[in-house]
Structures are given as structure tokens and as C-alpha cells.
C-alpha positions as CSV (number, residue, x, y, z in Angstrom):
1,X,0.0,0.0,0.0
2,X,3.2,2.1,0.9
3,X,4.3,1.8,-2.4
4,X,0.7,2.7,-4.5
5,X,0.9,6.0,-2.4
6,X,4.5,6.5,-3.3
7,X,3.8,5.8,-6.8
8,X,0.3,7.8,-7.3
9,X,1.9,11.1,-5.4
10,X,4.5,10.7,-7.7
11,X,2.4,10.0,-11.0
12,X,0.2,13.1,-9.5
13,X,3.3,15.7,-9.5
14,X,4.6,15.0,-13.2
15,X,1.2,15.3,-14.3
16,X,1.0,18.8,-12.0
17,X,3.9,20.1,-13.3
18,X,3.2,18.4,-17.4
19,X,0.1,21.0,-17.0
20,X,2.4,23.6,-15.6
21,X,4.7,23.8,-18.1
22,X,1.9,23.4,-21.0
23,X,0.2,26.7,-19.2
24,X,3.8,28.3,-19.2
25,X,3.8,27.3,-23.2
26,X,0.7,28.6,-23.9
27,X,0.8,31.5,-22.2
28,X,4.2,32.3,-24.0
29,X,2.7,31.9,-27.6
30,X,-0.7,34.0,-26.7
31,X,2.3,36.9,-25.9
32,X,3.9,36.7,-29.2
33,X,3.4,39.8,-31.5
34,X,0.6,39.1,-33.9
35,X,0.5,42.3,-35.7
36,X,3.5,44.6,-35.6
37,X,5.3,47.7,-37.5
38,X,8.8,47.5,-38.9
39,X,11.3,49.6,-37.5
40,X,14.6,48.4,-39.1
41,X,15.8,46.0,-41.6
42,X,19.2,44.0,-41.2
43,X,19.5,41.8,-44.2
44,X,17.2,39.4,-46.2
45,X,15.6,37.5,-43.3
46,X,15.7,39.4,-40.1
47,X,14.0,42.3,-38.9
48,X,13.4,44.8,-36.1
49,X,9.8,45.5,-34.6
50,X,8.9,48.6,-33.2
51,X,8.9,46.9,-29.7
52,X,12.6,46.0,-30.3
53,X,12.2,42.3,-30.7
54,X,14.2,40.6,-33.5
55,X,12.2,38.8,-36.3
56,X,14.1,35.8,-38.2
57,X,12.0,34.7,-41.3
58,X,10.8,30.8,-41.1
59,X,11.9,28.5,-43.8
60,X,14.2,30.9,-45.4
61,X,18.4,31.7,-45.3
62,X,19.3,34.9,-47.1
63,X,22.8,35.1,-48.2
64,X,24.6,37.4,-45.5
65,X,25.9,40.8,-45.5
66,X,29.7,41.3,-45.3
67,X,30.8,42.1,-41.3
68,X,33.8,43.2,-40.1
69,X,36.5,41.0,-41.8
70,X,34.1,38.4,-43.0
71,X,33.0,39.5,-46.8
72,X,29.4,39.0,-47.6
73,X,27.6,36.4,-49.7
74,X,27.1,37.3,-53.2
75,X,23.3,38.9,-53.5
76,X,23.2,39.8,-49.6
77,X,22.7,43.4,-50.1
78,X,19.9,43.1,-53.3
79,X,18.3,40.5,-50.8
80,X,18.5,43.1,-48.4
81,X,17.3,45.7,-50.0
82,X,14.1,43.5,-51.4
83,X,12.9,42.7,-47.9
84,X,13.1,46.1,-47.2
85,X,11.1,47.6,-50.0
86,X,8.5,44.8,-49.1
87,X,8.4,45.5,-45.3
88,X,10.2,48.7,-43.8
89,X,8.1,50.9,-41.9
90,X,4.7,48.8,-42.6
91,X,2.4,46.9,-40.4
92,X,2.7,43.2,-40.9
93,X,1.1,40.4,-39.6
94,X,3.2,37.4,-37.7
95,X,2.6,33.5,-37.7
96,X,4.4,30.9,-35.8
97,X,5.4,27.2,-36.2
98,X,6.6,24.6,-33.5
99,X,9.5,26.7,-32.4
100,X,9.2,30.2,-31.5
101,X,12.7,30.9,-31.5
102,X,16.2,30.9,-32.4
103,X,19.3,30.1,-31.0
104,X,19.9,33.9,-30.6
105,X,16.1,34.6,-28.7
106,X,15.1,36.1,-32.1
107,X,11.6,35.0,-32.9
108,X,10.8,32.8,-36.3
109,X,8.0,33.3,-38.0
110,X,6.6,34.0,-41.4
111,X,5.6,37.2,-42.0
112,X,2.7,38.7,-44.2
113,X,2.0,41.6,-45.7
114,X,-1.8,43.7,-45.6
115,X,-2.7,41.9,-48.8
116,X,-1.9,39.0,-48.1
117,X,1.6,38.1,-49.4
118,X,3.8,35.7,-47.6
119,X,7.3,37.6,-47.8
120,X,9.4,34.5,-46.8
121,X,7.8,33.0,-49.6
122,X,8.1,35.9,-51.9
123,X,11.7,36.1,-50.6
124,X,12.8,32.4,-52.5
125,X,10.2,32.9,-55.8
126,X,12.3,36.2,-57.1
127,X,15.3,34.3,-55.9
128,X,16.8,36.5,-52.9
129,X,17.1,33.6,-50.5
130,X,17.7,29.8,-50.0
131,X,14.9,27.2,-49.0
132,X,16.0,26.3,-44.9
133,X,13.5,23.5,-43.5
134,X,14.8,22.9,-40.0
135,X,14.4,18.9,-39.0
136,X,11.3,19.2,-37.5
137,X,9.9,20.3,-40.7
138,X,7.4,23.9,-41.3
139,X,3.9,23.9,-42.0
140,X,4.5,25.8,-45.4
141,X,7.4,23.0,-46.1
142,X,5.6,22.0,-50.0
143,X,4.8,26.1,-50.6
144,X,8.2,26.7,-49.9
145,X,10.2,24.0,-52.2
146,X,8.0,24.7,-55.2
147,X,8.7,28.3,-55.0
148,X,12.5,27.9,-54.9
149,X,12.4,25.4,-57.4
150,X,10.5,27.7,-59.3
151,X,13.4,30.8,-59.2
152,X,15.5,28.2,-59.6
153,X,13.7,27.1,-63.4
154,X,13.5,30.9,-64.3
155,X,17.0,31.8,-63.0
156,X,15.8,34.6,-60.8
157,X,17.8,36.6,-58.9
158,X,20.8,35.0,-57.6
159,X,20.2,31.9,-59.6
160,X,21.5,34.1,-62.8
161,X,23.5,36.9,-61.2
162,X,26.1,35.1,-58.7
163,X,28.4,32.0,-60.0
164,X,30.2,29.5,-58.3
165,X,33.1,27.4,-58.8
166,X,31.4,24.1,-60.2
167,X,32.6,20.5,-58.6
168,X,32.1,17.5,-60.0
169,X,29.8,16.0,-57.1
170,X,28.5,17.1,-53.8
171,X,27.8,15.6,-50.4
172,X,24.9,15.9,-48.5
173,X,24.0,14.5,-45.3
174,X,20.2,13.1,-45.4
175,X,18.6,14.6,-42.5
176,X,20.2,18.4,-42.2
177,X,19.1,18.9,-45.9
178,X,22.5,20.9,-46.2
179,X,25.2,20.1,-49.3
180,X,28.6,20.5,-49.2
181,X,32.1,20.7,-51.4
182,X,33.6,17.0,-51.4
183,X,36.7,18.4,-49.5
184,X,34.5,20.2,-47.1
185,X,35.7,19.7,-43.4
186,X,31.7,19.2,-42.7
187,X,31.2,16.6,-45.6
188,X,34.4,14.2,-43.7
189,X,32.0,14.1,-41.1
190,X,28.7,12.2,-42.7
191,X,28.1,9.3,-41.4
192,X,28.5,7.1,-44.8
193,X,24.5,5.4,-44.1
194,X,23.4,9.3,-43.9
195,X,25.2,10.0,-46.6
196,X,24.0,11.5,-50.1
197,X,25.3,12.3,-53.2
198,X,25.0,14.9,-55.9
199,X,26.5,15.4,-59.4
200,X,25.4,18.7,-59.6
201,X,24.9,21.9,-57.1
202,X,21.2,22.6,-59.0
203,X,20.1,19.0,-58.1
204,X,20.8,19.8,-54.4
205,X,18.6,22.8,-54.9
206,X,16.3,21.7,-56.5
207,X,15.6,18.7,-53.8
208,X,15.2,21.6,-51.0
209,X,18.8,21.5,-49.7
210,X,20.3,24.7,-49.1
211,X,24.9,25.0,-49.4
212,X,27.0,25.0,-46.3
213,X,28.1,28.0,-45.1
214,X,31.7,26.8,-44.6
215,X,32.4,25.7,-48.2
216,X,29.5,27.9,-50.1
217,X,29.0,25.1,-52.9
């Protein structure tokens, strides 16, 4: 009998504090900004709302701006400057997926404009950022990949303007969805069973993998 008490006071406080941290949850996502106006834009997927909190676009990796001694991804400052014409100074409305946030307490979420336009997804049709589905997947995952691949078929953007030294195959490692240079420190790494690979960048792309950021295949 001991041991039935012991066990139900114990089933009865993980299930008090399960609820808890569900309430915590919830209460977390009912404070998220659902509307907001743009104060700043730093580059091709991030943001500033008036309230000061940091905005990183879901589903999307624009190609970054130089910084200090690091020189910037080729297109970074058109991709830039297109989020800003699409969002600076306007109100826009915010959606979420599973996770909230970043690495960096920045919130992820897609971001619409007062007509309706998705600008993650506008971002990767005119070709002024990469497809990024984190493991867990995205709710506008299919949306997404066909409007990369369709840049990608049109050669908008990026897809004609910046070149790239051509290998003759790439590695890819199954469940990142990232593709790298054969000699890539990252690509010594794949597990062989995890392992995939490419004879071509564009056949990468046009799967939904997006190039490491080491070796910028």
C-alpha cells in the first residue's frame, strides 16, 4: 500500500507540473506579437519590430551581408534591400510554427503583408534567398520547395547573377538537408548510411537543400 501511495503522489506531481509547463507554453505563444510595424531591416531574413524584438523569417536563409573581416555572400545586399522595400516601416502580420525561436532569442516566423503576401515565400520565388527546413519540418514546407524550385527554373535573382566554382559532385548528409564541397571539413563528417550524393549543385537545390556555409558550394 506504501508503495501505491509513493507511486500515485509521484504519478500526480509530473502530471502537476506536465500541466504547468503546458500553461507556461501557452501563455508564452498567446504573448507573441501578432501584428507589428517595422522599424529596421538588417538583411534578407531578419528584422526589427517597433517593440525592439528581432524577427528571423521561417523556412528561409538569405545570403549574409559582409561584417567586419568576413566578406558577404554574393546577393546579400539586393536580398537586403528587397525585404526592405516589401516591409520597412509597414504593419505586418506574424505567424508561428513549433518553435518560436532561435538560438539567438530572435523570434521565427513568417511574415505577411496587408494583402496578403507571404514575404518568406516571396523572398525564394524572385530568388533572394535559400529554402531552410529545419528537421522538425514547417507547416508551409511544400509552398516553400515549389517556390525555390521555381526561381531556380526561371533563373531569378541570384540563380542568374552570382556563379560558383562548379565541382564535379557534392555531399549531402540526409537529415540536415545541407550540401557540401567533397573536401568540405563538414562533408568528412557524414556518417556514410546518412550520406548523399550529388552530381550537380542545381540538383541539391532543386531537392530543398540549401549549401553549407563553410564551403558555399
Amino acid at each position: 500500500m506504501v508503495h501505491r501511495s509513493k507511486f500515485r503522489a509521484a504519478m500526480a506531481l509530473g502530471l502537476a507540473l506536465l500541466w504547468h509547463g503546458l500553461g507556461i507554453q501557452a501563455s508564452d505563444a498567446a504573448a507573441l506579437p501578432k501584428v507589428a510595424r517595422v522599424a529596421a531591416v538588417l538583411d534578407g531574413d531578419t528584422i526589427v519590430l517597433k517593440s525592439g524584438e528581432h524577427v528571423r523569417y521561417l523556412g528561409i536563409d538569405a545570403p549574409e551581408l559582409s561584417h567586419q573581416s568576413e566578406p558577404g555572400d554574393c546577393y546579400g545586399e539586393q536580398a537586403r534591400d528587397a525585404n526592405r522595400n516589401w516591409v520597412m516601416g509597414r504593419t505586418i502580420r506574424l505567424e508561428y510554427g513549433r518553435e518560436k525561436r532561435d538560438g539567438h532569442g530572435r523570434l521565427l516566423a513568417y511574415v505577411f503583408l496587408p494583402d496578403g503576401t507571404c514575404v518568406n515565400a516571396a523572398l525564394l520565388k524572385e530568388g533572394f534567398a535559400w529554402l531552410h527546413i529545419p528537421p522538425n519540418g514547417i507547416s508551409r514546407g511544400a509552398q516553400f520547395s515549389h517556390a525555390q524550385r521555381e526561381a531556380l527554373q526561371q533563373r531569378r535573382g541570384m540563380w542568374t547573377a552570382c556563379t560558383f566554382q562548379e565541382e564535379s559532385s557534392y555531399l549531402a548528409q540526409r537529415f540536415s538537408l545541407i550540401f557540401h564541397r567533397p573536401d568540405c571539413p563538414w562533408a568528412e563528417k557524414i556518417p556514410y548510411r546518412h550520406r548523399m550524393t550529388w552530381t550537380s549543385r542545381w540538383q541539391a537545390l532543386q531537392e530543398g537543400f540549401r549549401p553549407c556555409r563553410r564551403c558555399k558550394p
